[in-house]
N, C-alpha and C positions, 0 to 999 in steps of 0.2 A: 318511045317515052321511057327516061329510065325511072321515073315514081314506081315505088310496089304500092299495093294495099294496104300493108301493114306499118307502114312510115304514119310517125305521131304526127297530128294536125300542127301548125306553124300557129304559134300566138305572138299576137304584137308586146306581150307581156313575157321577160327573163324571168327566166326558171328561179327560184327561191335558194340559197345557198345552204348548205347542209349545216346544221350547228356545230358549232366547234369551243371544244373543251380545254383547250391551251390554257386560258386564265383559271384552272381547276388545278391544271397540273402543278402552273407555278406557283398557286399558294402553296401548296402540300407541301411542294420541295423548298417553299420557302421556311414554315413552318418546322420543317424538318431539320432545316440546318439551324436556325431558329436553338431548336430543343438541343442539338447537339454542340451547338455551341457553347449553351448554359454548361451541360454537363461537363463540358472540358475542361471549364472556366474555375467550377466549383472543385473536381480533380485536382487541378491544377494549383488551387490555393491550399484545400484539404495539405498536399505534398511539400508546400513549398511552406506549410506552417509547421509543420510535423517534421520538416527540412531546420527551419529556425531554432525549433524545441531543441531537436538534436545538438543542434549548434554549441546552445547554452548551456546545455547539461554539459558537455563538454571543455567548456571555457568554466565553469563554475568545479568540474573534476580536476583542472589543472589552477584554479585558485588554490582550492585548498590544496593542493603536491607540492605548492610552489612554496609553503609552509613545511610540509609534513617533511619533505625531504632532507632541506638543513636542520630540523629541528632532531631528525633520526642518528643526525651524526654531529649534535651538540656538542661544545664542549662543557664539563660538568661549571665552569661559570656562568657560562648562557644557556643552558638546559632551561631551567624555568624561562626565560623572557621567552625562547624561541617556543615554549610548551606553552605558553598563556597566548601568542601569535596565533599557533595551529590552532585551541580552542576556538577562536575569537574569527577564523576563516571559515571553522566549519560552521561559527554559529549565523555568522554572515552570508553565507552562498546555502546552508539545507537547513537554518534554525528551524524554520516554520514544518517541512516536511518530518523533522524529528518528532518536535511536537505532535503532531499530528501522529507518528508513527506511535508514540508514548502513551498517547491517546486512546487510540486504537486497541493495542496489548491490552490495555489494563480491561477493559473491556468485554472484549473476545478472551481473554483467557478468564474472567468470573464464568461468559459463556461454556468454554469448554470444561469449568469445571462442574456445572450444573449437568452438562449433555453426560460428562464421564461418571457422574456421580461421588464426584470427590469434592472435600474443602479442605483450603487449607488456614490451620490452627496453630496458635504459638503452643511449642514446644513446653511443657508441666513435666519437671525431672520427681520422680518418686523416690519418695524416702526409706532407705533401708530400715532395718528394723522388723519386731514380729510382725503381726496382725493387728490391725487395728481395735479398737474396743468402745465401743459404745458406753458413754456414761454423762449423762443427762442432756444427751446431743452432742455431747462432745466427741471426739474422736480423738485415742490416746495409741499412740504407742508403745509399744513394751515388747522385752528384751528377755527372755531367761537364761539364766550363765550356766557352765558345767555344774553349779553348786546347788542349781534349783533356786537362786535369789533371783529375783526381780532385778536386772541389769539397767542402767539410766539411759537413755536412746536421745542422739542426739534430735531434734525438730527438721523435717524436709525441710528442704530448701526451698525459696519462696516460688514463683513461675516465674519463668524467663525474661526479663524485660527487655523492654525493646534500645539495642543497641543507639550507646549514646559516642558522639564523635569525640574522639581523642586526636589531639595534635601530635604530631609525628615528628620524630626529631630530623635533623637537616639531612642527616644522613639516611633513613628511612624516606624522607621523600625523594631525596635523589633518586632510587634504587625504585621508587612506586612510578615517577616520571617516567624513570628510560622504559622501565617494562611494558608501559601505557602506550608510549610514543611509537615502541618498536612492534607491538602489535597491529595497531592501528595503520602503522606505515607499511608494513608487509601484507594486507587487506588492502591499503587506496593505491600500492605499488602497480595493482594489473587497474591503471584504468578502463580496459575494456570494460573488463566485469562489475565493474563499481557503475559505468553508463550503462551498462545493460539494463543494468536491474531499474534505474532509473526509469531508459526508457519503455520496459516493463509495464512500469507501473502508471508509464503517462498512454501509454495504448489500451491498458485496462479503462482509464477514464473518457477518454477520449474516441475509442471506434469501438467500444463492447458495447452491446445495443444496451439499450436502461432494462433495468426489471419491471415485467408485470404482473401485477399483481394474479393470483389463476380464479377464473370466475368460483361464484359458490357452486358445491353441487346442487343438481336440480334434483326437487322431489320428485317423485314415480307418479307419473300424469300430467305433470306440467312442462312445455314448451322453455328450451332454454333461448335465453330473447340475444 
């Protein structure tokens, strides 16, 4: 007989099949590719919109050159038409970002002048003349001459006022246009540098995380939540 003793009893019943985890694996790896597909997708547009922006900054930098450039080399009869063009492109393709920019300044620099501890104040020119003299609140001027008399002093001058617009003769504007036009054009000449900063200021917006505000500090004894 070749039976041993220790051979397992024969049942008319198949042995039970080991459980099997294959339908585990393939959700996960479904789910996985799942998630990484979102990612690449959203990548992908992030670039491809950040690609577009680029675009336009670009086509909006050579809007206005396509101005600046014949306008830099005017003749003095079409200096103004080609100068009121170039305005009229730049306010077309970054009006709103100026504004904005104008906005801005006025702003931030009250801010820096409050942080620096300075203001600034129209200009009060002082009147020559001796010392002042008090006489019934009033305040007088006066003058003593080699002679020992009492000298007549002319009255300070009033305080500055605020500059008022004078029209410029044809010839003065000419000379205020080219100087404008040829500044300006010798700046939007590198458009690299003019998109740069552009796109600068659109990745400032754009992928700089937002601000949070920083919690208060906690008292001494209590849990910060």
């Amino acid at each position: 007989m070749d039976e041993r003793f220790d051979s397992p009893a024969l049942s008319d019943f198949p042995a039970d099949a080991p459980p099997s985890h294959d339908w585990v694996l393939w959700l996960l790896t479904v789910l996985f590719l799942v998630a990484l597909t979102a990612a690449l997708v959203v990548v992908f547009k992030r670039a491809e919109r950040r690609a577009g922006s680029g675009a336009a900054i670009d086509e909006r930098a050579k809007a206005v050159m396509h101005f600046l450039s014949p306008g830099a080399k005017a003749p003095m009869n079409s200096q103004i038409d080609m100068a009121i063009k170039s305005r009229a492109a730049i306010e077309a393709q970054f009006g709103e970002t100026l504004k904005l920019s104008n906005a801005l300044s006025k702003i931030t620099g009250q801010l820096n002048g409050a942080v620096e501890g300075t203001d600034k104040k129209p200009y009060v020119a002082k009147g020559a003349g001796g010392p002042a003299q008090i006489n019934g609140g009033t305040y007088i001027n006066i003058s003593i001459g080699a002679d020992g008399q009492v000298q007549p002093v002319a009255p300070p001058p009033a305080a500055a006022a605020k500059a008022e617009k004078v029209m410029m003769t044809p010839e003065e504007q000419s000379t205020a246009i080219w100087f404008a036009v040829q500044k300006l054009f010798d700046y939007w000449k590198n458009l690299m540098v003019v998109t740069e900063s552009y796109r600068a200021a659109l990745r400032q917006l754009t992928d700089s995380p937002p601000w949070v505000p920083p919690e208060p500090p906690v008292a001494p004894g209590k849990k910060a939540h």
